[in-house]
N, C-alpha and C positions, 0 to 999 in steps of 0.2 A: 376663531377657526384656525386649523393648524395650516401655517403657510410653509410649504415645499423649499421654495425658490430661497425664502429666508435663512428654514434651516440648512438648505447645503452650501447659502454664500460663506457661512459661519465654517472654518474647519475645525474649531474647539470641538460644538456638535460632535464631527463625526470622529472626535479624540474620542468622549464622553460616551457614545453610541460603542467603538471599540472597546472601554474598557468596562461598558456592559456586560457585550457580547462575550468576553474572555472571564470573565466574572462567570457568567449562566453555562458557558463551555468546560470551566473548572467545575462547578454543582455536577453539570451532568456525568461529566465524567469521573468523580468521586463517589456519585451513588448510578452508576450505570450496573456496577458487576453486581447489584441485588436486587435490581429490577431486569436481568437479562435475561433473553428467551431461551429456550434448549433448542438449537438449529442444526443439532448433529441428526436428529428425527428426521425432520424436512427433507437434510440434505442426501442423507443416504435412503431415503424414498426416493428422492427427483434420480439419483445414481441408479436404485433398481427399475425408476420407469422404464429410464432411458435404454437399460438394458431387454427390458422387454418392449420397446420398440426396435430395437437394431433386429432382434428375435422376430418380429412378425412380419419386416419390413424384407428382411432378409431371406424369409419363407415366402411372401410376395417378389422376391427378385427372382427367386427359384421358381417360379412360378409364372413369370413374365410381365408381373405387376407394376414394375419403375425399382430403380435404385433406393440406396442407403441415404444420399447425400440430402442434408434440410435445406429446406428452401425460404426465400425470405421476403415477402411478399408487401412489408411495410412501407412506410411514407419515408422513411432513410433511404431504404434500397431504389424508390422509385427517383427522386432526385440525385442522389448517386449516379446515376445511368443515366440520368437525361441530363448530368451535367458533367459525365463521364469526370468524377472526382477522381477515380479509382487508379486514372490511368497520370492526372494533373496534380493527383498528390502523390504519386506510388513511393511505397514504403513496402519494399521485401519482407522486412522482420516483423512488420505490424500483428500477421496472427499469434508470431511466436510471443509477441510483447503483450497480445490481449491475455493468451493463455498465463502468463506469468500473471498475470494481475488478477486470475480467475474467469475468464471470459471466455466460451468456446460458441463456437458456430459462426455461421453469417451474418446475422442480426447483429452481435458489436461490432465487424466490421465497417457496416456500412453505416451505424451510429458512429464512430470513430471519425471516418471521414467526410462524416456531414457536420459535426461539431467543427471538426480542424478547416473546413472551408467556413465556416457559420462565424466561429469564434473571435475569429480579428477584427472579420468588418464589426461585432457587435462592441468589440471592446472599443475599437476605434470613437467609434458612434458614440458609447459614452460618454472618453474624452473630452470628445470634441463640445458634444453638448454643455460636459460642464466647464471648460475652460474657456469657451467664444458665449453661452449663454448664461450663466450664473455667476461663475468665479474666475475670475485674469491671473488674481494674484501678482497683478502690476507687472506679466511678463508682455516682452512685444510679440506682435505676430508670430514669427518666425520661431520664436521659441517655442506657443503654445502648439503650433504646428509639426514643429520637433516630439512634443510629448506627446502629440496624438500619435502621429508615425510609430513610435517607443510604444504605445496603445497596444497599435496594431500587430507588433513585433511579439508582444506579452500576449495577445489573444492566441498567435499562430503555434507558439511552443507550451499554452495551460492544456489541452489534450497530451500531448506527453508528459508534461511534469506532472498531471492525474495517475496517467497509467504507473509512471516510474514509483510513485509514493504507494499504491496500492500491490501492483508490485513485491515492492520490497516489505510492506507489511504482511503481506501473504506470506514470502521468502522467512523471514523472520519468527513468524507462528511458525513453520515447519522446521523451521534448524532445530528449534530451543527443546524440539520432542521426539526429531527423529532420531536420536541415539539409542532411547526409552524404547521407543516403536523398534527399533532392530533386537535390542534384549529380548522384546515378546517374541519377535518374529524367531528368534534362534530357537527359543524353547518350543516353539510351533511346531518346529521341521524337525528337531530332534527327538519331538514325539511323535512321527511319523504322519503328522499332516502332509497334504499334497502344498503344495506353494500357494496355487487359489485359497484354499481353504487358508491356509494359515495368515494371505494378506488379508481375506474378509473378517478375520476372528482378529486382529492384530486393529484393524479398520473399526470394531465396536469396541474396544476396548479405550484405543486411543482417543478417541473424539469427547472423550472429557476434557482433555487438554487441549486439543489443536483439531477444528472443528475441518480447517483447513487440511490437514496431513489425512485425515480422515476419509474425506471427499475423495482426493488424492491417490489414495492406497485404494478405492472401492471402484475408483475409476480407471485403473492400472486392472483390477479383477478381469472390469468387463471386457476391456479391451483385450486383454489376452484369450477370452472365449472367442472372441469373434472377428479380430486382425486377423489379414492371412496369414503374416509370420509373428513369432511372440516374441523376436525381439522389437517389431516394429512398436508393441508396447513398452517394453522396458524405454526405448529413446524416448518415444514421446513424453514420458514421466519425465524421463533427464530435462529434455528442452522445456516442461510446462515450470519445474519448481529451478532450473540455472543456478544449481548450487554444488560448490567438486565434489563434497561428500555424498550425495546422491546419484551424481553422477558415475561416481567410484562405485555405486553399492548398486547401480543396474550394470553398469558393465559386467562389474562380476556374477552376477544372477546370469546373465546373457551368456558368458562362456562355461558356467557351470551348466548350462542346459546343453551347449553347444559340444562341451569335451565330457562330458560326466566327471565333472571334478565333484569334489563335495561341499553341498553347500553351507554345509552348518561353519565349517572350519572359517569361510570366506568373511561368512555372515559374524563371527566374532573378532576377526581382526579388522572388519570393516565399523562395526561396533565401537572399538577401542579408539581405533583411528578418529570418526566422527566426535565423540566423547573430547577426545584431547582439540578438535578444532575448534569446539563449541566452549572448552574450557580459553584458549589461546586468544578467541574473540572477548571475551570476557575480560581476560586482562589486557587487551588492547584498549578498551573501554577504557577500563581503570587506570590506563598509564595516561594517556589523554585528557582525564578530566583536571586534573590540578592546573593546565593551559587552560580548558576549557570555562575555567572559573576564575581566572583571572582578572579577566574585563569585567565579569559582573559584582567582584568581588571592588574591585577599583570604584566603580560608579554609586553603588548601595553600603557596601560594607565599610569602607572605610571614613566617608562623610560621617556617617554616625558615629562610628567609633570614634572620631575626632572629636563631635559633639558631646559626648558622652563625658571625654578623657577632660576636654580644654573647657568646656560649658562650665561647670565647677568655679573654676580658677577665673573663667575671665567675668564671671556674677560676680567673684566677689573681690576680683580687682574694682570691677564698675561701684562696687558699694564702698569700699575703700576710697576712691574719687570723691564719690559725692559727699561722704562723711567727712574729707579732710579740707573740702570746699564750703558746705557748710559751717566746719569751727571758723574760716578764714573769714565769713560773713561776718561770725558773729563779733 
């Protein structure tokens, strides 16, 4: 019978278990893009529901029926409030950091900070269970009580280093497509589409490439129907995806609606601009990687090479020995 306690006294286990897991995490991730789903479908439905909910909701305000605002009625939001987290963890930028990672409403809020309260003690607890119950590793007290502490430290900051990674993976999908997407967008409005129209057509086009920018552009649509002012939409795009090129390219939409400037002209040097950012990070990449290959080049590459070069010579110094010790037996 498989015994627990035995395999986690063992840390080899949990060597062998990791390079399982990085093993089946490489397969999936090798044959993931042939078994993936099309989620630009989904996502731009869940974009026009949502749009005809603000529309019925909004016809019920007009009407005396209750507000726009969702409500959030879950097992997060109830603990939340009865343990007034909201106010014991407060984080200003939390919404703007959900939105960045793809997150909108009150529902991740109140998920957010029910992990970030939940998180430490559970990390702690593991610690602790396995450094005072299972495995010492021949440290004293005081030590293992230090790493639990360090536990609790790593449980209280893994809700933000989640959001920051998702994030910047979001971040990431939309740079590498938004230049693309403004090219569409130029020919959109140069052929006399309205700007709606031409981010919703701009919006099905792109979501082959970046399911995210997609989302993004459909959700900037609806908001401009139905914010009271349309720049209050152009910002909220800037603050969801926190990138200058974006930023640069709602501003300028914002004063071409604001001065009657034109937008086509804006929209090509804002193009160009983007284009060369997208190109400049690229080479930043590329100048970084020869350090970034150093260490691993040190630890892997050069042992074998050595092996390789010296292995040769030092067989057949060894066979050279034993053959001139041999003649001296005889």
């Amino acid at each position: 019978m498989f015994d627990l306690v035995a395999f986690s006294a063992d840390p080899m286990n949990f060597l062998t278990a990791g390079v399982g897991v990085l093993t089946f995490a490489t397969v999936v991730t090798l044959t993931a893009p042939f078994a993936r789903r099309d989620t630009l479908d989904i996502r731009l439905k869940a974009v026009a529901n949502r749009r005809e909910e603000l529309k019925r909701r909004s016809r019920q305000a007009i009407k005396g029926g209750g507000g726009l605002r969702q409500r959030d009625e879950g097992l997060y939001k109830k603990v939340v409030e009865r343990l007034q987290l909201s106010r014991l963890l407060e984080d200003p930028k939390v919404v703007d950091r959900l939105a960045e990672a793809g997150y909108r409403g009150p529902g991740p809020i109140s998920t957010f900070y029910f992990f970030r309260f939940v998180s430490p003690f559970a990390m702690a607890a593991l610690f602790a269970i396995y450094l005072f119950g299972i495995k010492s590793f021949g440290w004293s007290a005081n030590t293992r009580a230090i790493a639990v502490f360090m536990g609790f430290g790593l449980g209280f900051y893994a809700p933000n280093i989640f959001l920051s990674n998702q994030a910047s993976k979001r971040r990431t999908s939309i740079v590498q497509v938004f230049p693309d997407a403004l090219d569409l967008l130029l020919i959109c409005v140069e052929a006399g589409m309205s700007i709606e129209a031409a981010l919703q057509k701009v919006a099905q086009e792109i979501g082959a490439n970046s399911v995210e920018l997609a989302e993004e552009l459909s959700l900037l649509v609806a908001e401009l129907s139905y914010l009271p002012e349309r720049r209050l939409a152009y910002e909220g795009m800037s603050r969801r995806v926190n990138y200058p090129g974006v930023k640069s390219v709602m501003t300028a939409m914002t004063q071409a609606e604001r001065y009657g400037t034109p937008l086509g002209n804006a929209l090509r040097v804002m193009a160009k601009e983007n284009r060369d950012l997208r190109m400049s990070a690229a080479e930043k990449k590329a100048a970084a990687l020869p350090a970034q290959l150093t260490v691993p080049m040190i630890l892997f590459f050069l042992p074998v090479l050595f092996i390789v070069i010296l292995g040769p010579a030092g067989i057949h110094v060894q066979d050279t020995l034993n053959h001139s010790g041999a003649l001296k037996g005889h």
